[in-house]
Structures are given as C-alpha cells and as structure tokens.
C-alpha positions in Angstrom: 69.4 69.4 64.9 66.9 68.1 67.4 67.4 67.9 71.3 66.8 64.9 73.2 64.0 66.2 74.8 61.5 68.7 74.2 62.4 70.8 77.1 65.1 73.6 76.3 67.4 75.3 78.8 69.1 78.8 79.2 71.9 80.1 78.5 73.1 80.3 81.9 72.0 76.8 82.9 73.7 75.6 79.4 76.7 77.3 80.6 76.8 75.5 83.8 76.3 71.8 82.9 79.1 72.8 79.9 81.3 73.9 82.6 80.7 71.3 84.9 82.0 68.7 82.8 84.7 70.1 81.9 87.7 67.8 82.5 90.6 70.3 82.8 89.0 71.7 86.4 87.2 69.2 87.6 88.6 66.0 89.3 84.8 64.5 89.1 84.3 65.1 85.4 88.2 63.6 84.5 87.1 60.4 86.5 83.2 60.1 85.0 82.2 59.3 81.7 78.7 61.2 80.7 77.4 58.5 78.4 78.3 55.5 80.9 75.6 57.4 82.9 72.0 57.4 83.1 69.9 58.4 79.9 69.0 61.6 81.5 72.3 63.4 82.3 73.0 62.4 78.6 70.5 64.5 77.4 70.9 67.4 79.5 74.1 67.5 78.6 73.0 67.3 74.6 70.4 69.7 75.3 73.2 72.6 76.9 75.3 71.8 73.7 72.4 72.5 71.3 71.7 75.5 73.2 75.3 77.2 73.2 75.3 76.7 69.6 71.8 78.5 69.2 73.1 81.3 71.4 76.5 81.7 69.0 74.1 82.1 65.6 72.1 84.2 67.7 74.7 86.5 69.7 74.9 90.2 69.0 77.0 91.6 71.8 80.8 90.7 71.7 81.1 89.7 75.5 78.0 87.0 74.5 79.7 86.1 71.5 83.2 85.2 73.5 81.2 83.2 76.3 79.1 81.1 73.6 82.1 80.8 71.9 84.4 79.4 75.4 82.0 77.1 76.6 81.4 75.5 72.8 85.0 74.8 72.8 84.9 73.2 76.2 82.0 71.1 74.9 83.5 70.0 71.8 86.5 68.4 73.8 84.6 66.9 75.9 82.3 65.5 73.2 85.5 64.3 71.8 86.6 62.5 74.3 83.0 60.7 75.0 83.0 59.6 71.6 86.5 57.6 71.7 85.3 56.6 75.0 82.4 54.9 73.1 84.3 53.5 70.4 86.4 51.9 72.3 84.1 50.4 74.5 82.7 48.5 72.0 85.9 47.3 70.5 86.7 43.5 71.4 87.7 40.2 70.6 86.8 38.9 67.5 84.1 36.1 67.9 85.0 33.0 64.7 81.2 32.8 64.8 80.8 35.8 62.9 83.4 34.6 60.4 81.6 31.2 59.5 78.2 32.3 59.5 77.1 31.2 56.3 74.1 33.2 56.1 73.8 35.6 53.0 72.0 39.0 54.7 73.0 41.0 57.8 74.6 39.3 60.4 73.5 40.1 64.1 76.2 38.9 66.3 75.7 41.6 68.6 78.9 43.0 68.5 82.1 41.9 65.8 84.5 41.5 68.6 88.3 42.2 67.9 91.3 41.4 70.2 92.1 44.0 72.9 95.5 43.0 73.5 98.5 44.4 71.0 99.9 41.4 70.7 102.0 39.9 67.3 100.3 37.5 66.0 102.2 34.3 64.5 100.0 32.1 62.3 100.4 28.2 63.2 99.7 25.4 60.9 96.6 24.3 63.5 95.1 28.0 62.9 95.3 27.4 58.5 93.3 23.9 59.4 90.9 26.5 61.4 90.3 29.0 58.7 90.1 26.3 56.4 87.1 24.7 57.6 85.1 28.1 58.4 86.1 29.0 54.7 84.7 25.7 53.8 81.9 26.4 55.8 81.3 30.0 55.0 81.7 29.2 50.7 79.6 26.3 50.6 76.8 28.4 51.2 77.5 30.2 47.8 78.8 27.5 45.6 75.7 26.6 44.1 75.9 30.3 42.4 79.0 32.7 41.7 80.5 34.7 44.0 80.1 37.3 42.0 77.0 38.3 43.4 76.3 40.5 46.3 75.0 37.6 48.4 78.5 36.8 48.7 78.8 40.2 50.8 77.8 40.0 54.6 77.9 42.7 57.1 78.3 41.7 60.6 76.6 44.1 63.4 80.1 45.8 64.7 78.2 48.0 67.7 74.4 48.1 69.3 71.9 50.2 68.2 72.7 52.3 71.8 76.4 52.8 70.6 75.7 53.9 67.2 72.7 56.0 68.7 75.1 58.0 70.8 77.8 58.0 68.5 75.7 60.1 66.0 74.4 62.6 68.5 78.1 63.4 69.5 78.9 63.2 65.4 76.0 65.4 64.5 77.0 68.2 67.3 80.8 68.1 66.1 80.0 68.5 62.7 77.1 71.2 63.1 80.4 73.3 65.6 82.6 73.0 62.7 84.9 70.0 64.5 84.2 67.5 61.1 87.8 66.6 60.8 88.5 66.0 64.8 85.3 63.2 64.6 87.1 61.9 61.5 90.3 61.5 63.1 89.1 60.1 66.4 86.7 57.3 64.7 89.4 56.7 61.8 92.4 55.7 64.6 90.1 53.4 66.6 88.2 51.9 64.7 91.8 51.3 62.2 93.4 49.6 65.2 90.1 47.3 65.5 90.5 46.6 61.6 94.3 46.2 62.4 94.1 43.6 65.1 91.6 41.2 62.8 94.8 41.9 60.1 97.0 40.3 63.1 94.5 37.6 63.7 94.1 36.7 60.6 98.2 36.7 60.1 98.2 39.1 57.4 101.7 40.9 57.6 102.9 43.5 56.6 105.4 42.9 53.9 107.1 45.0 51.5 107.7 43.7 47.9 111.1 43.1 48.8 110.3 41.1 51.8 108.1 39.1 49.9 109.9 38.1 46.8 113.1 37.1 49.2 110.9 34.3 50.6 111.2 30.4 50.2 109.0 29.0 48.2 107.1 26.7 50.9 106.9 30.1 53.0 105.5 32.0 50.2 102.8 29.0 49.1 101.6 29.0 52.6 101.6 32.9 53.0 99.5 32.8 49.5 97.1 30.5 50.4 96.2 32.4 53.7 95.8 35.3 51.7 93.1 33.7 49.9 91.2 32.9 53.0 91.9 36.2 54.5 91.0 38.3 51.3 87.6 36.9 51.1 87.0 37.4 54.7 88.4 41.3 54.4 86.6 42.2 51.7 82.9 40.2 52.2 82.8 40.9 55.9 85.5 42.8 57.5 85.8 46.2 55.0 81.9 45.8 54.1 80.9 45.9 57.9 83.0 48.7 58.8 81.7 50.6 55.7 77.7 49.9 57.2 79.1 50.9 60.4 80.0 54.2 59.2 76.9 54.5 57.3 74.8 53.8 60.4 76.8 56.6 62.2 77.4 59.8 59.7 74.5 58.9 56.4 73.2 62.4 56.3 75.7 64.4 58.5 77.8 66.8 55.9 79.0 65.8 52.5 79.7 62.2 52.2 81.0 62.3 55.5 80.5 58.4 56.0 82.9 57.6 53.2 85.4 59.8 54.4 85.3 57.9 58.0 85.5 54.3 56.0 88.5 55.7 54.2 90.1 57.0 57.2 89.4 53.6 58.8 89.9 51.0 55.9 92.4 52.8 53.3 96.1 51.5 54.8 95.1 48.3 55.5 93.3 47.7 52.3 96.4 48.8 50.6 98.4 46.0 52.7 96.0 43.6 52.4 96.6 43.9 48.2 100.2 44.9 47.9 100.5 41.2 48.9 98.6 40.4 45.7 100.9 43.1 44.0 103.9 41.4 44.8 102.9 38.3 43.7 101.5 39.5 40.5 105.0 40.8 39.8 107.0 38.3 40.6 109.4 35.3 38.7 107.2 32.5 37.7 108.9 29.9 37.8 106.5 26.2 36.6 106.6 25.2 40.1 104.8 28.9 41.4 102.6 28.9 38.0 99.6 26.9 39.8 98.9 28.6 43.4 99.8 32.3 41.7 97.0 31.2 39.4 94.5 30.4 42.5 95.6 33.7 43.9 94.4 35.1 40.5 91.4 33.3 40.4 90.2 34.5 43.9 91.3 38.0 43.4 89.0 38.1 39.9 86.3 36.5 42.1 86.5 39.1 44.8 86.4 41.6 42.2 82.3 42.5 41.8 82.8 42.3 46.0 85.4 44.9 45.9 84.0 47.5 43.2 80.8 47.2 45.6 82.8 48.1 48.9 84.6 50.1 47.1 82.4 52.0 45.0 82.8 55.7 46.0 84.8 58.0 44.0 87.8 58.5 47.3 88.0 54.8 47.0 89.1 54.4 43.6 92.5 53.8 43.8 91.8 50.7 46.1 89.4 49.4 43.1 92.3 50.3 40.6 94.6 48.5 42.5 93.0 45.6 42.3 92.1 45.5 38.8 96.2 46.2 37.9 96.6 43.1 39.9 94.2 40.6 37.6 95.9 43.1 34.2 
C-alpha cells in the first residue's frame, strides 16, 4: 500500500491525528467530515493510518502492540464512516438522460442520479408513454443488429473519478486492517437503496407469486409490458453500471472482492426484478394471455447474452440460472 505522499510520520504524530478524529470524544470530529476537507488533511490522515498499520507488523513489545492495536480500531471506524459519508454523497436523482442515451460505449453523465426521497412510487399511464419513447429511442440505436451483442450493454458513470479515488484509498486501508466484510456491508446497503429507488422509479414492485397471479388481466398486461421496458433498462444499464462501479473501486483489493460488493448490492433486487418473469412463466395461459406472455419471453431470451455477461461470475450464478429456468 502506498501513502499519499512521500513524506512518512511517527508513531506518535500517527497517534495524534488518529486520535484527533476520533468521533466518540471529540465534538469537532462528530460535526467534520475529513474527506469534505482540503486534499491535504486527507492525506495526513491516510498517511497516520498507513503508519499505525506498519507499527502493528512491526511491534515487539506488548504495551506497543496494544496502542497500534487501539488507535487502528479508532481509525477503522472512522474510515467507515467517511466512506458511507462518500457514498452517499454521490447518491441522487436519477437523470432520464442517462436512460435514453443511445450511444453504445460508456456513458459520461457525470453522475447516474437516483431519487433521495423514500417515497412509493405509483406508475401512471403518462409515465408508460415516457418510458416508451426513451425505449424507442434507446433500441433504435440497435435494431439494425441483435441485441445480443454487448453493444447492447452501456454503463453510465455512477460517481467522479474523485469519489471513486477516495473510495478506494478508504477500501484498500479496510481491507489491508482485516475490516473486508464492514466495507462490504457499508457499500452493499447504500448503494442497494440507490439500486432500490431506480426499482421505485421505474415501478417495479415487489410482488410475490401469489400477488401476481391474483391480478386482473388489464393490470397484469400493463404490469408485463413495463417489465419489458424496465428489464432492458436493469440489466443493459442499471446492474451493468453498478458492476463497473464496483470494479473501479475494489479490482485488485483481496479476492474478488468487487464481485462480492456487486452481489451485495445487486443480488435482491435482481431476484425481484425476475421472480416477476417467474410468475408469469408459471402461470394459466389462457388464448387471450398467450401473446404479451410471449413478448415477455421474447425480451427475456433477448436479454439473455446481456445477462450471462453481467452476470458472468461464479457467485452470480443462480441469477443467470434463474433466468435461463424462465425461457425452459
């Protein structure tokens, strides 16, 4: 692990900027943020981190040992808490540009904004007429090839380069201090409420089987044509940006780290997202049902090649298999 700078500090000095910060005796560092300041109390505090971990693989003497071994802890909260601080910060309303783009690469929108408000959502018939003509918009880009094709797939910047920057000095020093499963838990919960609230956006509900099958049938025909819409989106740009955003943050740091994070962020509502199809797979069909459970079919098996490329790791699998148990 490399510090910020190339200047080092002591021990003692470590110890003080360590203990200065921490939030359950001082009123300052409860009220203050250390990464909403400048660049240079950032790395001083980075550097006193990298330096009480040297000092515990170094330390001989048991009273050293117990110090390093305090003030560690102390940073490790603290570096928890800057790092939710971050994530949420850059956690906002989601912009329908970045939904329509129709380009096929990387989409820079600066940041994929979600809603901040928890508010339930309630899909209108206006809204369908809006995601219809951004689907329109986004497919016709594509429909002179098949969707199966990774150009179909486009990842929308979710945070600036500063955020992730920051993000993966905090992850690094977490990891290194043995604290892997704290990071995973605090990214996983935020960044699964930011996937949650495009869910609400896009009005996809969570149903059980039960729920679903006791519908009407002009409910259930406008509930399956939404899905459509909102599958596509999911899986080409929601899921496959928040699996590049967890690349960009943890490639490198511990074994397959990055997946585990995507997992933690993406698994429950990936499963809601195709219990949907599940139900409807499943389901009586009756001749009037036969045609739009057919073009929920025929989008799922075109999402397919989208989904086993999202997908693709091995702690994934049972979304893929889902999916494929759908179309069988």
């Amino acid at each position: 692990m490399e510090s910020p700078e190339n200047d080092t500090v002591s021990f003692e000095s470590a110890e003080k900027i360590i203990l200065r910060w921490d939030s359950t005796v001082s009123e300052e560092a409860r009220e203050k943020m250390i990464f909403n300041g400048d660049r240079y109390e950032i790395d001083r505090y980075l550097q006193a981190v990298d330096e009480i971990q040297r000092s515990m693989e170094s330390a001989t003497i048991s009273d050293g040992q117990d110090k390093a071994s305090s003030a560690i802890q102390i940073a490790m909260a603290r570096l928890e808490d800057e790092f939710r601080s971050i994530l949420i910060a850059h956690t906002n309303a989601i912009e329908a540009d970045s939904l329509a783009d129709p380009s096929p690469s990387s989409v820079n929108s600066g940041e994929f904004q979600l809603p901040e408000d928890d508010y339930q959502y309630t899909p209108t018939a206006t809204d369908d007429d809006s995601f219809s003509k951004e689907f329109e918009h986004q497919e016709s880009s594509t429909s002179s090839g098949s969707y199966r094709s990774t150009n179909s797939i486009r990842e929308v910047e979710l945070m600036p380069s500063e955020a992730i920057y920051d993000l993966r000095s905090i992850a690094e020093r977490m990891i290194s201090a043995g604290y892997l499963r704290e990071c995973i838990q605090v990214y996983g919960s935020v960044r699964k409420s930011a996937v949650d609230s495009s869910f609400r956006k896009l009005g996809i509900e969570k149903l059980s089987i039960g729920d679903i099958q006791r519908l009407d049938w002009e409910t259930l025909e406008t509930k399956i044509r939404r899905w459509i819409k909102a599958a596509k989106l999911c899986v080409r740009i929601l899921f496959a940006s928040e699996k590049k955003l967890c690349e960009q943050i943890f490639d490198g740091l511990g074994t397959a780290t990055d997946d585990a994070c995507f997992m933690e962020t993406i698994k429950g509502p990936a499963i809601q997202l195709f219990n949907f199809a599940e139900a409807i797979s499943i389901s009586r069909r009756s001749p009037e049902k036969l045609f739009k459970i057919l073009d929920l079919h025929d989008a799922l098996s075109d999402l397919l090649p989208d989904i086993e490329i999202v997908f693709e790791s091995k702690s994934s699998e049972s979304i893929r298999v889902q999916a494929v148990e759908i179309l069988s």
